[in-house]
C-alpha positions in Angstrom: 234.0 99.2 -56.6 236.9 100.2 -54.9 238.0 97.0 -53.5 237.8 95.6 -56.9 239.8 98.6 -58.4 242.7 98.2 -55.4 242.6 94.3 -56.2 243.0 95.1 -60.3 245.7 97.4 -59.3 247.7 94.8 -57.1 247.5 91.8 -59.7 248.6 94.1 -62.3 251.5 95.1 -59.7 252.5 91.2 -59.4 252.3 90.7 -63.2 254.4 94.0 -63.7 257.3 93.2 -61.2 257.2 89.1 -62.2 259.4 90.2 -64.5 262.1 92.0 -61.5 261.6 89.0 -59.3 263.7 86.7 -61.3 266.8 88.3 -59.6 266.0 86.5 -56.4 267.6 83.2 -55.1 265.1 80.2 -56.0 263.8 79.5 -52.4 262.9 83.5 -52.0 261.2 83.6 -55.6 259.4 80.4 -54.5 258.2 81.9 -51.1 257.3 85.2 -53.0 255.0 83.6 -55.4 253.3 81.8 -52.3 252.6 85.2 -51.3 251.4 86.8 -54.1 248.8 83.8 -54.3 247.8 84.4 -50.6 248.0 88.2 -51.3 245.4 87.5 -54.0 243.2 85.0 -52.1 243.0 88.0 -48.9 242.0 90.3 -52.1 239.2 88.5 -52.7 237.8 87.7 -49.2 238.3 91.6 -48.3 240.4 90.6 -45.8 241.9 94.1 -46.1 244.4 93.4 -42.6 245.8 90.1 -44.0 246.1 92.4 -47.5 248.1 94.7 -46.3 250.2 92.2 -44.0 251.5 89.9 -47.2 252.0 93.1 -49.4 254.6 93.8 -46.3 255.8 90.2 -46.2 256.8 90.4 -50.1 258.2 94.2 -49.5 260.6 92.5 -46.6 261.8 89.7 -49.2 262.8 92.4 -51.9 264.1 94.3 -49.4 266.5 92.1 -47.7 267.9 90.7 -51.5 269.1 94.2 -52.6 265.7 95.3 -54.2 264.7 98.6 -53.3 262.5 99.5 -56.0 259.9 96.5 -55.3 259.7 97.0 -51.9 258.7 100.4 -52.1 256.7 99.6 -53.8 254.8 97.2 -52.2 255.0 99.4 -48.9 253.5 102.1 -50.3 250.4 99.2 -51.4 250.2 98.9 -47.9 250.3 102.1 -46.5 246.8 103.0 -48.6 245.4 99.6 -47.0 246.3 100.3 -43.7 245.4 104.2 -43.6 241.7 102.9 -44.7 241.7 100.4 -41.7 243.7 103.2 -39.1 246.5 100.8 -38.2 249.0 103.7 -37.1 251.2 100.6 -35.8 251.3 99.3 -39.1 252.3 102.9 -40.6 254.3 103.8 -38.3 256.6 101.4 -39.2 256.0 101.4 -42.7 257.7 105.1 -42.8 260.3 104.1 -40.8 261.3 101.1 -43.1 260.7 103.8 -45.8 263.2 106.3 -44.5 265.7 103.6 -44.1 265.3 102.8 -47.5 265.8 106.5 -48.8 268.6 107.2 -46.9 270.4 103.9 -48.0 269.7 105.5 -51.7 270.7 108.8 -50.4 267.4 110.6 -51.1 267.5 112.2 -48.3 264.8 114.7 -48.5 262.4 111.2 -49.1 263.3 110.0 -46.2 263.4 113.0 -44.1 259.6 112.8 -45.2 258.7 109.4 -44.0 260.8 109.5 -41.1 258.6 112.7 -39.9 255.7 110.8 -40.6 256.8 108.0 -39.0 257.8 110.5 -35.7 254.0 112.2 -35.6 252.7 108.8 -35.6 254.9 107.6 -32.4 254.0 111.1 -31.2 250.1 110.1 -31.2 251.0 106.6 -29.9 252.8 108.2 -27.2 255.4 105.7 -27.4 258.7 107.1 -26.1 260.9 104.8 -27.5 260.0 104.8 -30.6 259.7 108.8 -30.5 263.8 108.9 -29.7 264.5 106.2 -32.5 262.4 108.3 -35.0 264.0 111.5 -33.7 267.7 109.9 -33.8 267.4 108.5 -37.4 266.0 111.8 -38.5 269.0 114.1 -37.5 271.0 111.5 -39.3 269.3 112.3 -42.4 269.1 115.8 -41.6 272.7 115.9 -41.1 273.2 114.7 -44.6 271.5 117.7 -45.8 273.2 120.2 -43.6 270.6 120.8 -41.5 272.6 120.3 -38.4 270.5 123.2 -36.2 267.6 120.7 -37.0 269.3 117.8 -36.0 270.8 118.8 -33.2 267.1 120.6 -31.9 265.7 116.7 -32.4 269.0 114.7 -30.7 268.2 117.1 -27.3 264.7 116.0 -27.2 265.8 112.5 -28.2 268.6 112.4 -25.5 266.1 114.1 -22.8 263.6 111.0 -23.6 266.0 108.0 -23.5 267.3 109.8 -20.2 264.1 109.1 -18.9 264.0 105.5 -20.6 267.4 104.7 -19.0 268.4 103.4 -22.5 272.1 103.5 -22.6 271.9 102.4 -26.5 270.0 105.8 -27.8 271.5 107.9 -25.3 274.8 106.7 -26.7 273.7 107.3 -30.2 272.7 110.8 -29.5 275.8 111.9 -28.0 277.4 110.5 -31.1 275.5 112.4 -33.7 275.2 115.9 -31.3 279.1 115.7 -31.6 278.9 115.6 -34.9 276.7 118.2 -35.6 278.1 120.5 -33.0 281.7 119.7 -34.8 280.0 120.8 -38.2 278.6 124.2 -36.6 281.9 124.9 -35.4 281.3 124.7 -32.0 284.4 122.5 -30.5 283.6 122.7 -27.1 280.1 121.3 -27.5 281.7 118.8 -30.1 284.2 117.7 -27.3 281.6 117.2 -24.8 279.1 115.1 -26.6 282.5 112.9 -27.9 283.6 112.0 -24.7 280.0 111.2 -23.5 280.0 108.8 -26.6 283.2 107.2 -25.5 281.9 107.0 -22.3 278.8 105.3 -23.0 280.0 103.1 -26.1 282.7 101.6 -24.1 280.1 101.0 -21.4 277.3 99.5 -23.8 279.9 97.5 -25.5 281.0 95.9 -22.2 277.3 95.0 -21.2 277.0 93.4 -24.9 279.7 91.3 -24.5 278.6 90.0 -20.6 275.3 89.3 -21.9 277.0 87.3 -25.1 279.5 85.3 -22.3 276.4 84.8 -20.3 274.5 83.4 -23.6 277.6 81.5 -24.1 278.3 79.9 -20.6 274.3 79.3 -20.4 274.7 76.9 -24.0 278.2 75.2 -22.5 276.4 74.3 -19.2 273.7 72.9 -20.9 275.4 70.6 -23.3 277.5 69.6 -20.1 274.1 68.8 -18.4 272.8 67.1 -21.4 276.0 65.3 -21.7 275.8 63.9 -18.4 272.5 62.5 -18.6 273.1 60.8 -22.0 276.3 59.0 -20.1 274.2 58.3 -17.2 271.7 56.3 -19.1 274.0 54.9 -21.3 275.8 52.8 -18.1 272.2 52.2 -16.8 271.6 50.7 -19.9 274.9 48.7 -20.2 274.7 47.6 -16.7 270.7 46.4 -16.5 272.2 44.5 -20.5 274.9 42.7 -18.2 272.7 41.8 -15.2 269.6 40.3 -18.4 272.4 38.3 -20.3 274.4 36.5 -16.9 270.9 35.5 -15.7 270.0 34.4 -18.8 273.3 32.6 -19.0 272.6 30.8 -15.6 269.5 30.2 -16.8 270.1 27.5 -19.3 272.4 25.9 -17.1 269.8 24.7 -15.1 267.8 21.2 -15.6 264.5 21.3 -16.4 263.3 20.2 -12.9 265.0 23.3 -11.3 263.6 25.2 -14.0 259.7 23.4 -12.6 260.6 24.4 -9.4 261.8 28.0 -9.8 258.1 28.8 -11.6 256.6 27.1 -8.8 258.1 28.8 -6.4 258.1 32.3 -8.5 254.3 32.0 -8.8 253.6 31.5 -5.1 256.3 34.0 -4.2 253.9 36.2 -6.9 250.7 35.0 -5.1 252.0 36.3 -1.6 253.0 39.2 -2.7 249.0 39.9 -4.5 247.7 39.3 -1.1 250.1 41.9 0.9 249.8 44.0 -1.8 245.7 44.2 -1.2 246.2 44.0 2.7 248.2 47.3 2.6 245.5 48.8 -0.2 242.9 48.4 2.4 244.9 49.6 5.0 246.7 52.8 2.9 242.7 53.4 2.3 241.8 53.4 5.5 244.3 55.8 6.7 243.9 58.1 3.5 239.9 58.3 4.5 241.0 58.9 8.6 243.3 61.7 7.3 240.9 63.1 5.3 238.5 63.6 8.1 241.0 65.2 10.4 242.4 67.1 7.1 238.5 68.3 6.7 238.6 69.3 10.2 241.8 71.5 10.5 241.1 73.2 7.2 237.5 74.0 8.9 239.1 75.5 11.8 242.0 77.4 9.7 239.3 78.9 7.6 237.3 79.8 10.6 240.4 81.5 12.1 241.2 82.9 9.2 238.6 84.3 8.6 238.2 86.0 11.7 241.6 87.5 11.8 240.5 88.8 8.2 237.3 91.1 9.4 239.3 92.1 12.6 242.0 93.5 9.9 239.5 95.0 7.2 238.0 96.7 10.3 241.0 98.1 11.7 241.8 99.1 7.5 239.1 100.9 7.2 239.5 102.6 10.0 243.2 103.6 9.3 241.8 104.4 5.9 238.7 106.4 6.8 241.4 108.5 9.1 244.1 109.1 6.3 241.0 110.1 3.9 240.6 112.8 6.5 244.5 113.9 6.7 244.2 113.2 2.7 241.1 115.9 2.5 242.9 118.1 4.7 246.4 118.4 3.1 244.3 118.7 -0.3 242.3 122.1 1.3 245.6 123.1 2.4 247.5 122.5 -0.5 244.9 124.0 -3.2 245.4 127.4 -0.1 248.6 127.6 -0.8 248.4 127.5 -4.7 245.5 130.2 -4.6 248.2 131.8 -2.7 250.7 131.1 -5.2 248.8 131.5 -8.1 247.7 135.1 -6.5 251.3 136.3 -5.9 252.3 135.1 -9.3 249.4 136.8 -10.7 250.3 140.2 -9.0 253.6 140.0 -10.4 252.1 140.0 -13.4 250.7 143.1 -12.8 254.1 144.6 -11.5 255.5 143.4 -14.7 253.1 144.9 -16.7 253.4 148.3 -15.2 257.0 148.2 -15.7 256.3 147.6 -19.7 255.2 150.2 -21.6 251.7 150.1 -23.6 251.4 149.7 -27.1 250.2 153.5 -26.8 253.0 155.0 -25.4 255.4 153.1 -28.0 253.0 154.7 -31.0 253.4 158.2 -29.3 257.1 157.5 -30.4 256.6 155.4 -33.7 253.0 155.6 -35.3 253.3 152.8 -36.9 254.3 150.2 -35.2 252.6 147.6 -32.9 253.5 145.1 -29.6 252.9 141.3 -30.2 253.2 139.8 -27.3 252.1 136.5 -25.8 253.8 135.0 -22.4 253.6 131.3 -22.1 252.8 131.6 -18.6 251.3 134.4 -16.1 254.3 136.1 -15.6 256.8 136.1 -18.9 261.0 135.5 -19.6 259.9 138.2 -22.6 259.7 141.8 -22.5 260.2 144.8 -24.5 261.9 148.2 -23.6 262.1 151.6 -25.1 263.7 154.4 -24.4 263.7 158.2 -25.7 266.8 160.1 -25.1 268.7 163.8 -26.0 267.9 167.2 -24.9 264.3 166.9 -25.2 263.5 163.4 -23.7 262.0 163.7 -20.5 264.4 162.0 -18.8 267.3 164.2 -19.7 267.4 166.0 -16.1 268.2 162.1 -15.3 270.7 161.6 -17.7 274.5 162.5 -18.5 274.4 164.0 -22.0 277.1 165.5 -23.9 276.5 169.2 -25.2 275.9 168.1 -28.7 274.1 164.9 -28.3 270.9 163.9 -30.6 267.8 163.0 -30.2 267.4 159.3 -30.2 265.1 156.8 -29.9 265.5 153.1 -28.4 263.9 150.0 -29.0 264.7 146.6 -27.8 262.8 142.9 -28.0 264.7 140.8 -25.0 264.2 137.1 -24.8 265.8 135.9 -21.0 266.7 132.2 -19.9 263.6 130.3 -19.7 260.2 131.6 -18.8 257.6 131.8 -16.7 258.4 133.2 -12.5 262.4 132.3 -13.5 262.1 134.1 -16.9 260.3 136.8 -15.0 263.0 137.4 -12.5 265.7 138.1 -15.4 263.6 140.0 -17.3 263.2 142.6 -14.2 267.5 142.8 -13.6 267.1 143.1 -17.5 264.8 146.1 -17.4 266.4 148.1 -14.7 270.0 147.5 -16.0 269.2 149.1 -19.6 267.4 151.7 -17.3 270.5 152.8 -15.5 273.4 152.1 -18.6 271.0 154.9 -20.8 270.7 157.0 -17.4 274.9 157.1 -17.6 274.6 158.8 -21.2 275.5 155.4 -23.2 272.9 155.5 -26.1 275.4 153.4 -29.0 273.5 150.1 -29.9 276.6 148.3 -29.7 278.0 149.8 -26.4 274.3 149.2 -24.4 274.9 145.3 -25.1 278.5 145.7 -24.3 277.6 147.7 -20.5 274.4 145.1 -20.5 276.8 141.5 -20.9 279.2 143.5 -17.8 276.0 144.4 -15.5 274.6 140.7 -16.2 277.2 139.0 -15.4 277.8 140.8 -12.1 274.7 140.8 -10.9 274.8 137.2 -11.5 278.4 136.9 -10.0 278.7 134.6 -13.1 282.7 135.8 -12.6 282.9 133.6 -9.5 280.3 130.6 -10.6 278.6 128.4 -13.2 275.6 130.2 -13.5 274.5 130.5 -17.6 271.3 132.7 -17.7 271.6 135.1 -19.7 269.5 136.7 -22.5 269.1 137.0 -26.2 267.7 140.9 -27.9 268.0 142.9 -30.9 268.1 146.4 -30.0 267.8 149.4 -32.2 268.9 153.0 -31.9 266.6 155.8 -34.5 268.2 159.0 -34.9 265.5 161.2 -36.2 268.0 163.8 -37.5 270.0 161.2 -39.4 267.4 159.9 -40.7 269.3 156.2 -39.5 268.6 153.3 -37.9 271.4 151.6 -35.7 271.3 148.0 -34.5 273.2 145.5 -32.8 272.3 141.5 -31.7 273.0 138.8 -29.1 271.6 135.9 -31.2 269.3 137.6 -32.1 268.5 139.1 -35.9 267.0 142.4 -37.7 264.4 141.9 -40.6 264.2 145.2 -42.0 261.9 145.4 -45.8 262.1 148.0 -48.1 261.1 148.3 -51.6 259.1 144.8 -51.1 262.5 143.3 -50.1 263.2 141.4 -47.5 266.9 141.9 -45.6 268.1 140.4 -42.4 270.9 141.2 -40.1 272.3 138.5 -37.5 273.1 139.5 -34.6 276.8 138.1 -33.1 276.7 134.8 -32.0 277.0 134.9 -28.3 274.1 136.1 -25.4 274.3 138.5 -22.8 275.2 137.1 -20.0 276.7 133.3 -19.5 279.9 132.0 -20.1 282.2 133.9 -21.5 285.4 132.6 -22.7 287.4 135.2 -25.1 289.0 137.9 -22.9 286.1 140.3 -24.0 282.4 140.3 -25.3 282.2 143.3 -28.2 278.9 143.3 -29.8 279.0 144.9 -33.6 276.7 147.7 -34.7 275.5 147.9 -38.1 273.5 151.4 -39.7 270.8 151.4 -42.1 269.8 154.4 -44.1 266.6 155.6 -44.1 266.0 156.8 -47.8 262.5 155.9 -48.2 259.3 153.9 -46.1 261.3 150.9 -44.6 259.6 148.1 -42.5 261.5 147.0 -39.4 260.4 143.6 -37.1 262.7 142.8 -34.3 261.7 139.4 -32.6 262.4 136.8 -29.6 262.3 133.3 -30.7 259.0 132.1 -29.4 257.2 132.5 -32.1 259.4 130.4 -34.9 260.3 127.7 -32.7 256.7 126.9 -32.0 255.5 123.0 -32.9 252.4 122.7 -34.9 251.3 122.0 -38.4 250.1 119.0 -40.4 253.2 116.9 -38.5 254.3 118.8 -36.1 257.4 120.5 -37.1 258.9 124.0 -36.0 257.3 127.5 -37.6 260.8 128.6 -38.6 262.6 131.1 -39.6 262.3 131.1 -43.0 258.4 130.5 -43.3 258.5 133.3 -41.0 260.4 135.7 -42.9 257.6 134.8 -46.1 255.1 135.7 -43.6 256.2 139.0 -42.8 256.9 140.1 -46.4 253.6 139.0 -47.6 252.1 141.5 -45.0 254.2 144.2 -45.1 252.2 146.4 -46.9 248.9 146.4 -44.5 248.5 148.8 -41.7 250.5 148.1 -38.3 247.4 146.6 -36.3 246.0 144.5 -39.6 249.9 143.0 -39.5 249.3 142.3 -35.6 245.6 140.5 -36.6 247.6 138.0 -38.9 250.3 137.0 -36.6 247.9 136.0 -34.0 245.6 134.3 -36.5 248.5 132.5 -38.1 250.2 131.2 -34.9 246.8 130.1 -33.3 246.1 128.1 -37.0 249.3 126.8 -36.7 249.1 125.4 -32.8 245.8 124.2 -33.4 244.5 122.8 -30.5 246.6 119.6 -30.5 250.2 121.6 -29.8 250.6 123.7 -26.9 252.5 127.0 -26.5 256.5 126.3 -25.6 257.4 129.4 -25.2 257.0 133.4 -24.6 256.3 135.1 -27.8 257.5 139.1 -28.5 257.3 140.2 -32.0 257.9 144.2 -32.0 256.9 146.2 -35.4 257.7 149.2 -36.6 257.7 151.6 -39.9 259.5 154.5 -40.6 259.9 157.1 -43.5 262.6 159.8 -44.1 262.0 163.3 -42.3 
């Protein structure tokens, strides 16, 4: 029933578009309704493959002649063919032609659609090549619709694969397009980099095209030289064997008929003798053939024999060498699998120093009621971590600190995300820890001023002053004065979602980490206060979470389907919010998409004293 119903629907499509086709040059109208007759033919047979393969073959035709509205769709008749026979090679193309088509029409959010199809199919495949070309042609039309943070996040992974492929075409074509989008983001420097990169490699790839066209070129001249030669060569064979036939011929004829008797005669015993030495060296060349044969027989007896030999004296002394290097093999394996017990036990113990170092969820509720710790490392160890802080007269620590006479009671809260993650991530996030330990221990309890202390103590611990070291660390930290009823809070990268009245606000944090390159004279962070009037919900966040892959085709969480998430949950309790974060990340991953990165989400609520 079906394969009559798709067979109803593609006749009517040919008798609908019949019509359209007369806008094509003669010989592709005349090729196109060859196809549509083979098209129908395959229809009937339920050849479904050969179906879908002429529906392409007229799509390509329309295409080519300035006829996007046929070959749509006719590709879109073949991606329903080719999704019931699971030819991903098939579709993966398909999209690919699709996106092109879009774009040309400048419906870009069309093609950005069948490019990412086309992407999660070469993703399956596994086909790196075809992954950067997806990846490259969707930034292009990402950057037509200003996405330029998404098109530059797909460019890196593009340029990072056709690194690996050695493919100075895409790599050149990414550095292109990242200098675009870095240009349109503002960032010059970035910009500049890529640009010259581009130079670099188009100049490069353009002088390779042109050796391999002189190459072409030089290969076609010596050929038609060659050819050339040989047709001259002939020609005066031929001209000379035409003069040698006609003087004979010529002498010939001169002669009488008696010397013509007695040339025969003496041609056909000349002939005669010449039969008989012919058969006197036939026996004689079979004699010698059947004597060399013997003694041919004989040595290749002996070689094999030799051979032979020589080949079990070898596979012994193989197996031998082999069954010995099996040992070594065996032993560096139970010495190697030692060491990453050992490994994998110190890394696990600095786990647990980590962990001691971070406060429990319990402690932080002691402080905020409300509130709860998501957090999920990547690894054993993690590049993530959270800090609070409670500071004034009647902290605990103020025997420690230097507090002026009328300072407040405060409490601090920060989510840090460090360079990388993992034993590297780990590392930062300790200097992290004990530097915000020691600024608050000098009486600095300002949001702003703790980033500004925290960029200074970064980079000299690094000694980032004297090298090109860039690790740094992104946070949002937050500052509750109880008495103020105030919340202050200041960013490196890194934003404040804050809802109250069931409405969502956020607050970016500046532009620039802590830590890294620094290139204006100095690094001021900028705090901003919120008023605490009535019940306000606040979220500070690392990034793990909204930059994780996953999904129908594999796209980022983001930042805006994050935002929706929060506000929809709001309302519950602290810990039900917790439940649906981790239920919605691990729905999202699904088991085909692994975790990229350290995840910290830290939430709290808070109503007026």
């Amino acid at each position: 029933m079906i394969r009559k119903l798709l067979c109803i629907s593609i006749v009517f499509s040919l008798f609908i578009f019949n019509g359209v086709a007369q806008n094509l040059p003669p010989q592709k109208q005349t090729q196109v309704e060859q196809y549509k007759e083979m098209l129908i033919k395959y229809q009937g047979e339920g050849n479904k493959s050969e179906t879908a393969n002429y529906l392409n073959k007229i799509a390509y035709i329309y295409w080519e002649n300035n006829n996007p509205k046929n070959a749509i769709d006719y590709f879109n008749q073949s991606i329903i063919i080719n999704q019931e026979i699971g030819n991903d090679n098939a579709l993966k193309t398909i999209y690919l032609n699709l996106g092109m088509i879009y774009s040309d029409l400048n419906q870009f959010d069309k093609a950005q659609t069948n490019y990412q199809k086309s992407l999660q199919i070469s993703r399956n495949l596994k086909k790196t090549t075809d992954i950067a070309s997806c990846l490259i042609n969707l930034a292009s039309v990402q950057t037509s619709l200003k996405k330029y943070n998404d098109a530059i996040t797909g460019l890196e992974e593009a340029m990072n694969l056709s690194k690996e492929l050695s493919n100075e075409k895409l790599l050149r074509n990414c550095y292109g397009k990242l200098s675009e989008n870095y240009k349109y983001i503002g960032n010059t420097q970035k910009s500049t980099e890529y640009l010259e990169l581009y130079t670099t490699f188009d100049k490069f790839v353009q002088t390779k095209e042109f050796k391999q066209i002189q190459e072409e070129k030089d290969n076609q001249i010596n050929q038609l030289h060659n050819v050339t030669n040989q047709i001259e060569a002939e020609k005066n064979i031929t001209e000379s064997q035409l003069k040698i036939t006609v003087s004979s011929l010529k002498e010939f004829e001169n002669l009488s008929n008696e010397q013509k008797k007695q040339i025969y005669t003496l041609s056909l015993e000349n002939q005669l003798k010449e039969l008989r030495n012919l058969e006197n060296q036939s026996q004689l060349r079979n004699t010698q053939i059947f004597i060399f044969f013997i003694i041919g027989f004989a040595i290749l007896l002996g070689l094999i024999a030799i051979v032979s030999f020589r080949a079990y004296k070898h596979k012994k002394k193989t197996n031998f060498e082999l069954n010995a290097r099996n040992e070594e093999i065996m032993e560096q394996k139970e010495k190697i699998a030692i060491q990453n017990l050992k490994i994998t036990d110190s890394i696990t113990y600095a786990k647990r120093i980590q962990q001691s170092s971070l406060s429990s969820e319990e402690s932080l509720q002691k402080h905020l009621a409300d509130s709860f710790i998501f957090f999920k490392p990547r690894d054993i160890v993690s590049g993530d971590f959270y800090w609070f802080f409670e500071t004034g007269r009647n902290s605990p620590y103020s025997k420690f600190q230097k507090i002026e006479i009328d300072e407040e009671d405060k409490f601090i809260i920060s989510a840090i995300d460090c360079t990388g993650h993992g034993v590297p991530g780990a590392f930062m996030s300790m200097i992290g820890y004990n530097q915000l330990n020691a600024i608050v221990f000098r009486g600095i309890t300002q949001a702003n001023e703790i980033l500004n202390e925290l960029h200074k103590g970064i980079r000299a611990a690094l000694r980032q002053y004297k090298n090109d070291n860039r690790d740094g660390m992104d946070m949002a930290i937050c500052v509750y004065n109880k008495e103020r009823n105030t919340i202050d809070y200041s960013g490196a990268k890194n934003p404040l979602i804050y809802i109250k009245d069931n409405k969502l606000n956020m607050i970016k944090g500046n532009r620039y980490p802590i830590g890294g390159i620094q290139l204006e004279e100095n690094r001021i962070f900028t705090k901003h206060t919120i008023s605490i009037d009535k019940k306000t919900t606040f979220y500070i966040f690392s990034d793990g979470f909204i930059d994780q892959f996953g999904g129908e085709f594999g796209d980022k969480y983001n930042i805006k389907q994050f935002s929706d998430l929060l506000l929809s949950i709001c309302n519950e309790n602290m810990q039900k919010q917790k439940s649906i974060l981790e239920e919605t990340i691990a729905k999202w991953q699904g088991t085909e998409y692994t975790q990229i990165d350290d995840m910290l989400i830290l939430g709290f609520q808070i109503s007026p004293v």
